[in-house]
C-alpha positions, -999 to +999 in steps of 0.1 A: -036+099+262-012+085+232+024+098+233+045+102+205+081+097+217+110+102+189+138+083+190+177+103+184+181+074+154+149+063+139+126+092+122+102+065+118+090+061+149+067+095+154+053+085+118+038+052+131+025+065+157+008+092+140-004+068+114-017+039+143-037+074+158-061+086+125-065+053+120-083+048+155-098+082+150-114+072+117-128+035+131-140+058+159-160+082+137-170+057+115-186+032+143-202+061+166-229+073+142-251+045+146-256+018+166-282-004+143-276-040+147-258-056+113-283-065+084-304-033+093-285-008+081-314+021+084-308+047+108-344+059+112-357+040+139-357+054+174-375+082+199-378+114+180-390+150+194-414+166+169-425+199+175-454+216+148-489+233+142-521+215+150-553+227+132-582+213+141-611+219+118-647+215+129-681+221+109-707+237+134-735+225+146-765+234+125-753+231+089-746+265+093-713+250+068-693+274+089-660+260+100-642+267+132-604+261+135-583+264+166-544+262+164-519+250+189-480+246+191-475+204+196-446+186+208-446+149+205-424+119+214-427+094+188-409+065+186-400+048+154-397+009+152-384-012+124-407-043+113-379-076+111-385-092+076-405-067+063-383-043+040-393-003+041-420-011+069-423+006+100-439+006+134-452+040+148-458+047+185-478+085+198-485+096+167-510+125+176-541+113+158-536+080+153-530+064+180-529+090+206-542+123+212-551+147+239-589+150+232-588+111+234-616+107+209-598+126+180-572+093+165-578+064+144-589+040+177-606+054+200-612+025+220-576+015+221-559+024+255-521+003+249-503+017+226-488-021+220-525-027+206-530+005+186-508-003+158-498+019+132-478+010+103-459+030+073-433+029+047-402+045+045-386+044+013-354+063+000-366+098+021-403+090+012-425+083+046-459+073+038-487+064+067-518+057+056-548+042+085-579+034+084-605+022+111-638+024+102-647+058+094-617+070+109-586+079+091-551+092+094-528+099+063-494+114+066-464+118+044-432+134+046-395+129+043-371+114+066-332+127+061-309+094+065-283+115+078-259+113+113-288+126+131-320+115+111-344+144+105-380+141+099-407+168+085-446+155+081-476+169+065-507+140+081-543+152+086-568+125+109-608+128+094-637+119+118-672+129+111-672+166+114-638+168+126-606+173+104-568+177+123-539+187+100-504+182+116-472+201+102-449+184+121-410+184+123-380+171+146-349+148+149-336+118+163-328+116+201-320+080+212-312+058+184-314+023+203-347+007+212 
């Protein structure tokens, strides 16, 4: 608690006081927003909750060229990991599609079991988030928009192609913990 006593001969006093206070305030606000080491000024990486639509797409059997979706509400914990040296680069862990997913065949590697081995990269640039994987004739493509602000906001548009099997993602959330 900060007291502000006045003194019977000097008006000054309660003005200092005052002054010494916003200032603190203002340091205060202006170092709790983000706690990104100096040099690395982004405040995108971190553990996000993303919430969306999952479409999977499949063409049935018998070239029928009939296609069968099925729709599901997703939540997601996907943490976001800055690449050192590497400017606009980016590190991307549980990914649905990529580099996990519930129907553990359906992402780019299949055979991958640690996440620390599955690696998926993108760019971030301005708002601009850009993921584009490949692994054989797997792929997983997603872009979207990431809103730099006090608490970084993300929307994504990505779709993962196997074979007969296409997964479109609409996927949205914000920042949770913004220390890794």
């Amino acid at each position: 608690m900060i007291k502000i006593r006045k003194s019977k001969n000097d008006c000054t006093v309660p003005f200092i006081n005052v002054a010494t206070l916003c200032v603190a305030i203002l340091m205060l606000m202006g170092c709790s927003g983000s706690s990104t080491a100096p040099g690395n000024e982004s405040p995108i990486p971190g553990v996000y909750y993303l919430r969306g639509e999952k479409i999977v797409s499949t063409v049935s059997a018998g070239n029928t060229g009939e296609i069968e979706q099925d729709t599901t509400f997703v939540l997601l914990i996907v943490k976001i990991q800055k690449v050192e040296n590497e400017r606009n680069r980016f590190r991307f862990y549980g990914l649905d599609g990529a580099d996990v997913s519930e129907e553990g065949n359906h992402r780019v590697f299949p055979e991958c079991n640690d996440p620390e081995q599955c690696e998926i990269y993108g760019s971030i640039a301005g708002e601009d988030l850009l993921i584009d994987v490949s692994n054989g004739e797997r792929s997983y493509h997603a872009s979207g928009n990431v809103y730099q602000t006090y608490d970084p906001y993300i929307d994504i548009e990505a779709e993962y192609e196997y074979q007969d099997v296409t997964i479109h993602y609409t996927l949205e959330g914000d920042q949770k913990v913004d220390t890794l």
